[in-house]
C-alpha positions as CSV (number, residue, x, y, z in Angstrom):
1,X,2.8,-0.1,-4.4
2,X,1.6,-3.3,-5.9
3,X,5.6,-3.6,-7.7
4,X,6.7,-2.8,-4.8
5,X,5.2,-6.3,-2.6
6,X,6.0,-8.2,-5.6
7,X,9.7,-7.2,-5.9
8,X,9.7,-8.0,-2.1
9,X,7.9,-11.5,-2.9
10,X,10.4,-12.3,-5.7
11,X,13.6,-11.0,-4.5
12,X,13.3,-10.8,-0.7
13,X,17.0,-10.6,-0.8
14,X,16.9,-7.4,-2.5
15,X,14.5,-5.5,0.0
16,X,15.5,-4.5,3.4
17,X,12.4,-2.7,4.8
18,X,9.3,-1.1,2.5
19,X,6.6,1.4,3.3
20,X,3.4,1.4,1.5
21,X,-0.2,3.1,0.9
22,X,-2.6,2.4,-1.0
23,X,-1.9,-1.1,-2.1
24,X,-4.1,-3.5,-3.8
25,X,-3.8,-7.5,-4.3
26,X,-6.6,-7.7,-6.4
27,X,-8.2,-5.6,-8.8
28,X,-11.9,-6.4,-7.7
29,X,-14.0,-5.1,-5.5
30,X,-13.0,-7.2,-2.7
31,X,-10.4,-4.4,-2.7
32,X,-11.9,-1.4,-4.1
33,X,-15.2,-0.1,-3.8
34,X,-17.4,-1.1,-6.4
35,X,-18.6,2.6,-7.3
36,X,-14.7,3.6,-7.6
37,X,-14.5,0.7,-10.0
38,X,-17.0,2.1,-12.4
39,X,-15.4,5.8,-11.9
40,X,-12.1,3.8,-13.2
41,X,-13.8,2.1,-16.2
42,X,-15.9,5.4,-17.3
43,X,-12.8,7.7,-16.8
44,X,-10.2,5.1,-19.1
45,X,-13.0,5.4,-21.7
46,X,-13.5,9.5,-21.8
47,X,-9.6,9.5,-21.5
48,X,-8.7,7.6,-24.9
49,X,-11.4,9.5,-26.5
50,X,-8.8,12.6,-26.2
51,X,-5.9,13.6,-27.3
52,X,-3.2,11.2,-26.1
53,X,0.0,13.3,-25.1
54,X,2.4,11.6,-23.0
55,X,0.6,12.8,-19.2
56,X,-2.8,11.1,-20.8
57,X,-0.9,7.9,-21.9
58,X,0.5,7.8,-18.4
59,X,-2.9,8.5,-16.9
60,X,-4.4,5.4,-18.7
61,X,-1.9,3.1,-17.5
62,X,-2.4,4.3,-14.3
63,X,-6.0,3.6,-14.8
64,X,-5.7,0.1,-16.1
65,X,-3.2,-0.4,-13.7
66,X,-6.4,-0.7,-11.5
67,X,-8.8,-2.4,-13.7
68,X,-6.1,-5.4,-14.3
69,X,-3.7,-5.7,-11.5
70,X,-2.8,-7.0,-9.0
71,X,-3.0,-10.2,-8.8
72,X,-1.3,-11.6,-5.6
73,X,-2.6,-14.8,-3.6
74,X,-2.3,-13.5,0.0
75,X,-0.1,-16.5,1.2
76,X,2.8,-14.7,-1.3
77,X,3.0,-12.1,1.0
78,X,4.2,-14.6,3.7
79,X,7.4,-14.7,1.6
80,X,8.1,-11.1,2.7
81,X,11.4,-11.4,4.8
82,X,11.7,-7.5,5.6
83,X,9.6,-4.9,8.0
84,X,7.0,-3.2,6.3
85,X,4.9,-0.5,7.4
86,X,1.2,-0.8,5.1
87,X,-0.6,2.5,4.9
88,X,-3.6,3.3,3.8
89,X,-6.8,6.5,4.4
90,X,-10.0,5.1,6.2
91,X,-11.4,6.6,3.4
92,X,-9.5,5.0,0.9
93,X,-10.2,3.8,-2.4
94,X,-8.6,0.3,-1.6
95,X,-11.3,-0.9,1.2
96,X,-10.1,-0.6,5.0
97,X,-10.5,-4.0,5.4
98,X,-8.2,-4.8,2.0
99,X,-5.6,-2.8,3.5
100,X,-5.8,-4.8,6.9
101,X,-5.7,-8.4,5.1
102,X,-2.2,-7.5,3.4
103,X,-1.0,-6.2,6.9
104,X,-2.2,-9.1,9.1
105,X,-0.2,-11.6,6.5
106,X,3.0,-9.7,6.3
107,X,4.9,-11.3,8.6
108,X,6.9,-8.3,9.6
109,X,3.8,-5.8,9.0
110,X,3.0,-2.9,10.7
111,X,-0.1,-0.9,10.4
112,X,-0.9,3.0,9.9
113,X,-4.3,3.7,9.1
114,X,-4.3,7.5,8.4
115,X,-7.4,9.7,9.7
116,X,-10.4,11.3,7.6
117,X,-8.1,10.1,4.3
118,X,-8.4,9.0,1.2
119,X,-6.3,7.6,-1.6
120,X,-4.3,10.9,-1.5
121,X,-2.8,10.2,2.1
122,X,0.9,10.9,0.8
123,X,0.0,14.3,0.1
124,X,-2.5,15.4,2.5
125,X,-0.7,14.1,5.0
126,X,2.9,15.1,3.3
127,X,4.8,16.1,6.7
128,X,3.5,13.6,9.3
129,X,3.9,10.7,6.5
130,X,7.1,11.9,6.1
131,X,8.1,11.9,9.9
132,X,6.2,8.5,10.3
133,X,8.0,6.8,7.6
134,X,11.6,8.4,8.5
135,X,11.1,6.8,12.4
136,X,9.9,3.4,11.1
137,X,13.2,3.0,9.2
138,X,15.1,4.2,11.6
139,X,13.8,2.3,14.5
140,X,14.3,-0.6,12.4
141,X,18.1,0.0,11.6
142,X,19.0,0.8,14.9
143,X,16.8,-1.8,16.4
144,X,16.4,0.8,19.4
145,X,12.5,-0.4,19.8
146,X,12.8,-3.6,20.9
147,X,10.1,-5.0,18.4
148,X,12.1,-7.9,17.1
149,X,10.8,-11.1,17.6
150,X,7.5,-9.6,19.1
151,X,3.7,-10.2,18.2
152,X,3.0,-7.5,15.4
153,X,-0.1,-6.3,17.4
154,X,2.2,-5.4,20.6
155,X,4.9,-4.2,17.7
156,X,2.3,-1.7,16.3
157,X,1.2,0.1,19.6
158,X,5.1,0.1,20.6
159,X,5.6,2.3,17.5
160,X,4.9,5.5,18.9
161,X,3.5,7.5,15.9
Protein backbone atom coordinates (compact mmCIF):
# COMPACT_ATOMS: atom_id res chain seq x y z
CA UNK A 1 0.00 0.00 0.00
CA UNK A 2 2.85 2.29 0.88
CA UNK A 3 3.63 2.40 -3.41
CA UNK A 4 0.50 2.77 -3.76
CA UNK A 5 0.14 6.68 -1.76
CA UNK A 6 3.35 7.38 -3.21
CA UNK A 7 2.44 6.75 -6.89
CA UNK A 8 -0.68 8.90 -5.92
CA UNK A 9 1.73 11.63 -4.31
CA UNK A 10 4.03 11.60 -7.49
CA UNK A 11 1.75 11.19 -10.28
CA UNK A 12 -1.68 12.36 -9.01
CA UNK A 13 -2.57 12.57 -12.67
CA UNK A 14 -2.22 9.01 -13.02
CA UNK A 15 -4.61 7.82 -10.13
CA UNK A 16 -8.24 8.28 -10.24
CA UNK A 17 -9.49 6.78 -6.90
CA UNK A 18 -7.33 4.18 -4.42
CA UNK A 19 -8.39 1.81 -1.73
CA UNK A 20 -6.04 0.88 0.90
CA UNK A 21 -5.28 -1.36 4.20
CA UNK A 22 -2.73 -1.70 6.14
CA UNK A 23 -0.63 1.27 5.24
CA UNK A 24 2.33 2.64 6.93
CA UNK A 25 4.21 6.16 6.55
CA UNK A 26 6.76 5.28 8.80
CA UNK A 27 8.54 2.32 9.67
CA UNK A 28 8.68 3.03 13.48
CA UNK A 29 6.72 2.47 16.11
CA UNK A 30 4.79 5.49 15.91
CA UNK A 31 3.13 3.16 13.29
CA UNK A 32 3.55 -0.25 14.32
CA UNK A 33 3.57 -1.73 17.61
CA UNK A 34 6.79 -2.02 19.05
CA UNK A 35 6.47 -5.89 19.96
CA UNK A 36 5.47 -6.43 16.13
CA UNK A 37 8.64 -4.57 15.35
CA UNK A 38 10.91 -7.07 17.19
CA UNK A 39 8.68 -10.13 15.65
CA UNK A 40 9.80 -8.41 12.19
CA UNK A 41 13.51 -8.12 13.11
CA UNK A 42 13.80 -11.77 14.80
CA UNK A 43 11.73 -13.36 11.87
CA UNK A 44 14.15 -11.53 8.85
CA UNK A 45 17.01 -13.00 10.91
CA UNK A 46 15.65 -16.96 11.30
CA UNK A 47 14.56 -16.46 7.57
CA UNK A 48 18.11 -15.80 5.94
CA UNK A 49 19.42 -18.47 8.04
CA UNK A 50 17.40 -20.94 5.58
CA UNK A 51 17.33 -21.95 2.51
CA UNK A 52 16.52 -18.95 0.27
CA UNK A 53 14.17 -20.24 -2.62
CA UNK A 54 12.32 -17.64 -4.43
CA UNK A 55 8.93 -17.55 -1.72
CA UNK A 56 11.70 -16.91 1.17
CA UNK A 57 13.54 -14.11 -0.89
CA UNK A 58 10.07 -12.65 -1.40
CA UNK A 59 9.27 -13.09 2.33
CA UNK A 60 12.38 -11.08 3.33
CA UNK A 61 11.60 -8.26 1.20
CA UNK A 62 8.37 -8.19 2.51
CA UNK A 63 9.92 -8.15 5.91
CA UNK A 64 12.35 -5.34 5.29
CA UNK A 65 9.84 -3.70 3.51
CA UNK A 66 8.69 -3.03 7.14
CA UNK A 67 11.87 -2.50 8.91
CA UNK A 68 12.88 0.35 6.26
CA UNK A 69 9.95 1.90 4.61
CA UNK A 70 7.98 4.14 4.42
CA UNK A 71 9.03 7.14 4.71
CA UNK A 72 6.32 9.78 3.89
CA UNK A 73 6.08 13.29 5.67
CA UNK A 74 2.25 13.44 6.30
CA UNK A 75 1.78 16.96 4.46
CA UNK A 76 2.68 14.64 0.99
CA UNK A 77 -0.38 13.04 1.37
CA UNK A 78 -2.13 16.53 0.92
CA UNK A 79 -0.90 16.22 -2.74
CA UNK A 80 -3.45 13.31 -3.14
CA UNK A 81 -6.00 14.74 -5.74
CA UNK A 82 -8.23 11.47 -5.98
CA UNK A 83 -10.93 9.68 -3.33
CA UNK A 84 -9.39 7.24 -1.24
CA UNK A 85 -10.91 4.84 0.98
CA UNK A 86 -7.93 3.88 4.00
CA UNK A 87 -8.56 0.58 5.65
CA UNK A 88 -7.20 -0.87 8.28
CA UNK A 89 -8.19 -3.96 11.47
CA UNK A 90 -8.55 -2.40 15.02
CA UNK A 91 -6.28 -4.91 15.67
CA UNK A 92 -3.85 -4.15 13.19
CA UNK A 93 -0.31 -4.28 13.11
CA UNK A 94 -0.11 -0.55 11.75
CA UNK A 95 -1.50 1.24 15.08
CA UNK A 96 -5.35 2.51 14.90
CA UNK A 97 -4.30 5.77 15.43
CA UNK A 98 -1.51 5.49 12.37
CA UNK A 99 -4.21 4.46 10.24
CA UNK A 100 -6.47 7.53 11.27
CA UNK A 101 -3.42 10.16 10.80
CA UNK A 102 -3.09 9.13 6.99
CA UNK A 103 -7.00 9.32 6.64
CA UNK A 104 -7.54 12.72 8.38
CA UNK A 105 -4.74 14.27 5.83
CA UNK A 106 -6.03 12.79 2.67
CA UNK A 107 -7.97 15.36 1.42
CA UNK A 108 -10.39 13.10 -0.24
CA UNK A 109 -10.15 10.28 2.58
CA UNK A 110 -12.53 8.09 3.67
CA UNK A 111 -12.36 5.77 6.56
CA UNK A 112 -13.19 1.94 7.20
CA UNK A 113 -11.94 0.59 10.24
CA UNK A 114 -12.74 -3.14 10.08
CA UNK A 115 -14.05 -5.00 13.41
CA UNK A 116 -12.06 -7.62 15.68
CA UNK A 117 -9.21 -7.46 12.62
CA UNK A 118 -5.87 -7.58 12.16
CA UNK A 119 -3.34 -7.11 9.42
CA UNK A 120 -5.16 -9.87 7.53
CA UNK A 121 -8.46 -7.82 6.97
CA UNK A 122 -8.35 -8.47 3.05
CA UNK A 123 -8.90 -12.00 3.69
CA UNK A 124 -10.82 -12.41 6.74
CA UNK A 125 -13.08 -10.12 5.60
CA UNK A 126 -12.71 -11.21 1.74
CA UNK A 127 -16.54 -10.72 0.72
CA UNK A 128 -17.66 -7.64 2.67
CA UNK A 129 -14.10 -5.94 1.59
CA UNK A 130 -14.92 -6.82 -1.63
CA UNK A 131 -18.55 -5.33 -1.66
CA UNK A 132 -17.22 -2.23 0.34
CA UNK A 133 -14.62 -1.49 -2.02
CA UNK A 134 -16.83 -2.24 -5.33
CA UNK A 135 -19.58 0.56 -3.82
CA UNK A 136 -16.90 3.16 -2.91
CA UNK A 137 -15.74 3.16 -6.65
CA UNK A 138 -18.76 3.15 -7.84
CA UNK A 139 -20.41 5.88 -5.86
CA UNK A 140 -17.54 7.84 -6.81
CA UNK A 141 -17.89 7.34 -10.70
CA UNK A 142 -21.38 7.94 -10.79
CA UNK A 143 -21.29 10.60 -8.19
CA UNK A 144 -24.85 9.30 -7.11
CA UNK A 145 -23.81 10.09 -3.18
CA UNK A 146 -23.68 13.53 -3.23
CA UNK A 147 -20.25 13.63 -1.15
CA UNK A 148 -18.49 16.00 -3.42
CA UNK A 149 -17.42 19.02 -1.98
CA UNK A 150 -18.59 17.80 1.60
CA UNK A 151 -16.67 17.68 5.06
CA UNK A 152 -14.99 14.07 4.95
CA UNK A 153 -16.55 13.32 8.46
CA UNK A 154 -20.33 13.91 7.07
CA UNK A 155 -18.78 12.05 3.69
CA UNK A 156 -17.90 8.98 5.79
CA UNK A 157 -21.27 8.36 7.71
CA UNK A 158 -23.07 9.18 4.17
CA UNK A 159 -21.16 6.04 2.87
CA UNK A 160 -23.56 3.48 3.88
CA UNK A 161 -21.24 0.41 4.35
Amino acid sequence: MVYCLLLAIRHPEKVKKLAITGANLRPDTSAINSAVAMEVARDIEKIRSTKQDATTKNTIKLLHMMEIEANIPLLDLHKIKCPVLVMGGDYDVIKPSHTLQIFENIPQAYLWIFPASGHGTVHRYKEEFNTKVKHFSLIRILNLSGMIGMNKFNAVSKIKF
